[in-house]
C-alpha positions as CSV (number, residue, x, y, z in Angstrom):
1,X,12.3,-6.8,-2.7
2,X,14.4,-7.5,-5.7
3,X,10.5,-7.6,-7.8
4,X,9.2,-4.6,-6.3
5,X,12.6,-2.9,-7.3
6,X,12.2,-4.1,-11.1
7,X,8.7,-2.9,-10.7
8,X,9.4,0.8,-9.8
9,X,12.2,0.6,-12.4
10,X,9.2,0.0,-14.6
11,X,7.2,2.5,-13.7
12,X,9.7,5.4,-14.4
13,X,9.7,4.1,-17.7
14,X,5.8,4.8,-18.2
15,X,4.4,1.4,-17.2
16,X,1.8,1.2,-14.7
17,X,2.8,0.6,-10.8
18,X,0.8,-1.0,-8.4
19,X,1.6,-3.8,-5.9
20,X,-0.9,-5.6,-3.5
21,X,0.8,-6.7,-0.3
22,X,-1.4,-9.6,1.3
23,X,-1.0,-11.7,4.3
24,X,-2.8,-12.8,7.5
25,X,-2.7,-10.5,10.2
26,X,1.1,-9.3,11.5
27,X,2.4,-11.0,8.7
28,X,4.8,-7.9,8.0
29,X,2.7,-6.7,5.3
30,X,2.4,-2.5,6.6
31,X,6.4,-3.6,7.3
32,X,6.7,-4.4,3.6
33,X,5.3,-1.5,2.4
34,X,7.3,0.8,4.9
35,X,10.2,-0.9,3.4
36,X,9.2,-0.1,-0.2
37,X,8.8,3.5,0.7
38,X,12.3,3.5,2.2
39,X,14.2,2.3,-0.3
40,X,12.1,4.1,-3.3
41,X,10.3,6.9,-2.4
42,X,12.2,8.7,0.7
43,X,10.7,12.0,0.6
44,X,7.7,11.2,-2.1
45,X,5.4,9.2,0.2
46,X,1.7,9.6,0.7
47,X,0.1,7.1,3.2
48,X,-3.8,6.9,3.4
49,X,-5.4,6.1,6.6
50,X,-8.9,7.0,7.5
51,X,-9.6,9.9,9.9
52,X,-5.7,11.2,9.3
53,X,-4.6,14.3,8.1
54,X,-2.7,14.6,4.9
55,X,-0.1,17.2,3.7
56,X,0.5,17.3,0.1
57,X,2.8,20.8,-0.9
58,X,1.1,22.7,2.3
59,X,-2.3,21.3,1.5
60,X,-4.4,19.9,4.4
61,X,-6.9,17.3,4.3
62,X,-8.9,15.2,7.2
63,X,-9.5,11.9,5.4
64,X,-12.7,10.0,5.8
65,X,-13.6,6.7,5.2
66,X,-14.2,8.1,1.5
67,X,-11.1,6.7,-0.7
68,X,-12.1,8.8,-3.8
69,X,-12.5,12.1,-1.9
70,X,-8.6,11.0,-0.5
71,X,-7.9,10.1,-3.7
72,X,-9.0,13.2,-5.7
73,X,-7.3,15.7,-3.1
74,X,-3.8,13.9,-4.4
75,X,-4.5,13.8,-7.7
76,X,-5.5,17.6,-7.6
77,X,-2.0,18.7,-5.8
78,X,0.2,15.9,-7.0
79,X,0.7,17.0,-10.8
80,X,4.4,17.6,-11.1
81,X,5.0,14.8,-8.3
82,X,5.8,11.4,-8.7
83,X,4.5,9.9,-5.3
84,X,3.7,6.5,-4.0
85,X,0.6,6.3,-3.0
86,X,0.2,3.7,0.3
87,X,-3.2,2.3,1.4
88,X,-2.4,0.1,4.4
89,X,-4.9,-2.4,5.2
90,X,-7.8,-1.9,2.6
91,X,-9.9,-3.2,4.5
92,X,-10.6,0.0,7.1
93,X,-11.7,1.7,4.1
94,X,-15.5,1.9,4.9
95,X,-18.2,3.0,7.0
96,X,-22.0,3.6,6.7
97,X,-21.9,6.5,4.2
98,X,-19.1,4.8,2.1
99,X,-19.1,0.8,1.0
100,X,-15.7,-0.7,0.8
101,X,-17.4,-2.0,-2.1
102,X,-17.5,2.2,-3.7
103,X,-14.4,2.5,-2.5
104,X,-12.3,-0.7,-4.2
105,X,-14.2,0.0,-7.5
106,X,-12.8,3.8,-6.9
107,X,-9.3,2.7,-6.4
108,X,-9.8,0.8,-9.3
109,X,-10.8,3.3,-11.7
110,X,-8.2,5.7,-10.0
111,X,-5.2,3.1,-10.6
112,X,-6.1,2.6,-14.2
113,X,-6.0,6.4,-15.0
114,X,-3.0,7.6,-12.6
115,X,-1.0,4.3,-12.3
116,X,1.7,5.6,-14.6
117,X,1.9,9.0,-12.6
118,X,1.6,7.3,-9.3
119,X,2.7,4.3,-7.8
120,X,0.4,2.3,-5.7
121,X,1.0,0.1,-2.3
122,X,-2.3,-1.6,-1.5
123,X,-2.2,-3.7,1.7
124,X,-5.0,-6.3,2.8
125,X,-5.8,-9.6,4.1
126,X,-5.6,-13.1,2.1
127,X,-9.5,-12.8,2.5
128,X,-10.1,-9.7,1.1
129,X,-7.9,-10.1,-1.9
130,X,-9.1,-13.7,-2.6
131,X,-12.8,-12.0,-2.7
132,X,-12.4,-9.0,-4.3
133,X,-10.5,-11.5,-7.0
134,X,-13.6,-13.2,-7.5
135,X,-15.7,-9.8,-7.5
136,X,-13.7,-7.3,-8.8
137,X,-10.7,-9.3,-10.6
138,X,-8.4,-7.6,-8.7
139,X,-5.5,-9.3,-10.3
140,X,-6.0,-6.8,-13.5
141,X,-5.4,-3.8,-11.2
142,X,-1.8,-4.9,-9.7
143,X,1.3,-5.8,-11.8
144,X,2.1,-7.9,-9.0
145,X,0.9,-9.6,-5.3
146,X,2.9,-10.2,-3.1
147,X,2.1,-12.2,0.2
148,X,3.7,-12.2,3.3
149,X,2.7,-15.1,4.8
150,X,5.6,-17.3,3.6
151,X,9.0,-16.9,5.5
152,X,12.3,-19.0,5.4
153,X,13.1,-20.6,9.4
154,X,16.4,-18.4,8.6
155,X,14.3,-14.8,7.7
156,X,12.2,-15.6,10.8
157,X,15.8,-15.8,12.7
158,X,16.5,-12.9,11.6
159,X,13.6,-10.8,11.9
160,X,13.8,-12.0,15.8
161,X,17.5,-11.0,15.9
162,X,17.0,-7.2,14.3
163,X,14.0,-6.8,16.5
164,X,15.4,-8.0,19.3
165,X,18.3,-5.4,18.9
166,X,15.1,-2.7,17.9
167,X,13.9,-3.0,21.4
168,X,17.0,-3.8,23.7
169,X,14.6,-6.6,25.2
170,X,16.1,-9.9,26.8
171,X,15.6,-13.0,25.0
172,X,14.7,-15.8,26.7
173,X,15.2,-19.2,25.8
């Protein structure tokens, strides 16, 4: 947390902002990102998902699996905004008419022109990042990955204890 805070910090200086949050599946990594939202974009937060409707400044849009076509709709009607921009679980992002394969060099291409303008939370599984390293070199795109995987005993505790008190559930021993 205290990275992705100098990161933003960053960013509203003019650097570039993207962040790839990996992990295996339920690691806390859409958690993560929700988190970064939270605490640095409250009201300025755009999540794709395919097949969901997005509302930027009273503008409607039915996302696809298409990630450019999302991508260009926020560009368009994001010019005097400053939003972050969250892709949870990359993955998804594909279907017969659209390749994840389009779609991650898209992202790409999209990060290195807007990345100043926008900030980028990209989640997806340590498979997918450690390939589209080797494919894409991935690493060049994010300032920073940060994987989920990894917990202390005492953050696990934790975690049990605040959702514990989330749900009103009885533990059990």
């Amino acid at each position: 947390l205290q990275r992705t805070s100098i990161l933003v910090d960053q960013w509203k200086h003019g650097f570039r902002g993207a962040i790839a949050v990996t992990g295996q599946r339920f690691s806390g990594k859409s958690l993560f990102a929700e988190l970064v939202a939270t605490r640095h974009f409250t009201d300025h937060t755009i999540r794709l998902v395919p097949n969901q409707t997005i509302d930027i400044n009273g503008r409607r849009m039915v996302t696809t699996y298409n990630l450019k076509e999302a991508l260009a709709f926020i560009q368009k009607h994001t010019l005097n905004n400053r939003p972050l921009i969250m892709i949870d679980d990359l993955e998804h992002w594909w279907d017969t008419d659209v390749t994840l394969s389009e779609n991650v060099r898209h992202l790409q291409r999209y990060i290195d022109s807007f990345g100043n303008r926008q900030f980028f939370v990209v989640t997806m599984s340590n498979w997918l990042k450690h390939h589209l390293d080797k494919t894409y070199d991935l690493n060049k795109v994010f300032q920073a990955s940060m994987n989920m995987d990894e917990m202390r005993v005492e953050d696990i505790r934790e975690a049990i204890v605040i959702r514990h008190g989330a749900t009103h559930k009885q533990l059990v021993d």
